[in-house]
N, C-alpha and C positions, 0 to 999 in steps of 0.2 A: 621674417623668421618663420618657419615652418615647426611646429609641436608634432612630436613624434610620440605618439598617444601610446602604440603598441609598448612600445619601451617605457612609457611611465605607468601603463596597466602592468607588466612585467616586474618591474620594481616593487612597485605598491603588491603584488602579489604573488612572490616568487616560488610557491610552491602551489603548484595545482592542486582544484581534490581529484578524486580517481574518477568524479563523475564525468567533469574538464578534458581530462584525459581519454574517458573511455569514447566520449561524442569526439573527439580528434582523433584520435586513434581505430574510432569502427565508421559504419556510415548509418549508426543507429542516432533515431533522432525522438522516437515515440516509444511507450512500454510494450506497443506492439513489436513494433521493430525487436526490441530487448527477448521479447517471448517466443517470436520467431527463431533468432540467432543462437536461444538459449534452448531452445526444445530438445536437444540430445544432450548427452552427458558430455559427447566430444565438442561438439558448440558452446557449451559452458566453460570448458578447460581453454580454450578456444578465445574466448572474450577475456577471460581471465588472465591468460599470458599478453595478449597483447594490448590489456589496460592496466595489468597492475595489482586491482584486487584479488584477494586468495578467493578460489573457486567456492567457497561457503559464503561469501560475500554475496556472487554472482550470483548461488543457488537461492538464497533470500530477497533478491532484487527479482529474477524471473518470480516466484512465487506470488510476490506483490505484483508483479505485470499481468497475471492472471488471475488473481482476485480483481484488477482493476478492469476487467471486464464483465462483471459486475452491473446491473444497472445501478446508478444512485448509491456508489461505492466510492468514496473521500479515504484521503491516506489517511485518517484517523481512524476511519469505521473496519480500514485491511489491518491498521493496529490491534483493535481490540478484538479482533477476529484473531488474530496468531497471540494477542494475551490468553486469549479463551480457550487458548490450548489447541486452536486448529489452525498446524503449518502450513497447511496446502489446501485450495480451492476443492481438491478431490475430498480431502479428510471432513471439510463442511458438506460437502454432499453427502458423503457416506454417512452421516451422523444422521440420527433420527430427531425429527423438527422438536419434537417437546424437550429432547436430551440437549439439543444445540442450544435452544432457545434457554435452559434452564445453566448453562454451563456458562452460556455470552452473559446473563444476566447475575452470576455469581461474580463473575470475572469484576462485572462491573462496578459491583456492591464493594471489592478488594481496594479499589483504587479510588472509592468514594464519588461514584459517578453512579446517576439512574439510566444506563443505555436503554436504548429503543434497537429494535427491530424494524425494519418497515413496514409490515405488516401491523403494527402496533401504532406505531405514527398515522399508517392509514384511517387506521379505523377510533383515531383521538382516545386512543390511551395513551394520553400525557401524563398521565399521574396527578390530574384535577379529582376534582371532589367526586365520588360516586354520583350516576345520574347529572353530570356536567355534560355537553357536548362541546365539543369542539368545536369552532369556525363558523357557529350555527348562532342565529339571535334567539338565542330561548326566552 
């Protein structure tokens, strides 16, 4: 007797999500891939008709595919980068470091969280005691 696997994944799961859909439906496989496909307006509409999600959907996933290029950038850290009020990779550039840094770190205070910066993790401000160092045998 032969198990026909396809057909009991099918059962057990008969509604795809659009992500499912979009990797069958395009030959994007990477958020490269995603940022490429998505880089014009008409590429987006584009992806959108022939996976299903509304084009706001699309425009929110390429965004995140460009924040994820990023060094040392985790889908939490492109999270609290668009909580912080910055929807697009351009709009963190354009923001001036003290204003960015002061606006990621309110964000953060809202949701009860102490975020870090990299540059902050760098240089062991953990939020240890004054005159602690970091990673150091003092």
């Amino acid at each position: 007797m032969t198990i026909d696997w396809d057909a009991i994944t099918r059962e057990l799961s008969p509604i795809p999500s659009f992500e499912d859909k979009m990797i069958r439906e395009t030959d994007l496989r990477t958020s490269l891939d995603l940022l490429e496909a998505g880089r014009a307006p008409a590429g987006r509409r584009a992806l959108a008709a022939r996976s299903g999600p509304p084009v706001a959907l699309i425009d929110e996933l390429i965004q995140r595919a460009d924040f994820s290029r990023l060094p040392w950038t985790s889908a939490a850290t492109i999270s609290n980068y668009i909580g912080a009020g910055f929807a697009t990779l351009e709009a963190l550039a354009e923001a001036e470091p003290e204003q960015a840094a002061a606006r990621y770190h309110r964000y953060g205070a809202s949701i009860g969280k102490n975020l870090k910066l990299g540059n902050e993790i760098e240089n062991g401000q953990h939020g240890n005691s004054p005159g602690r160092e970091v990673g150091r045998n003092a």
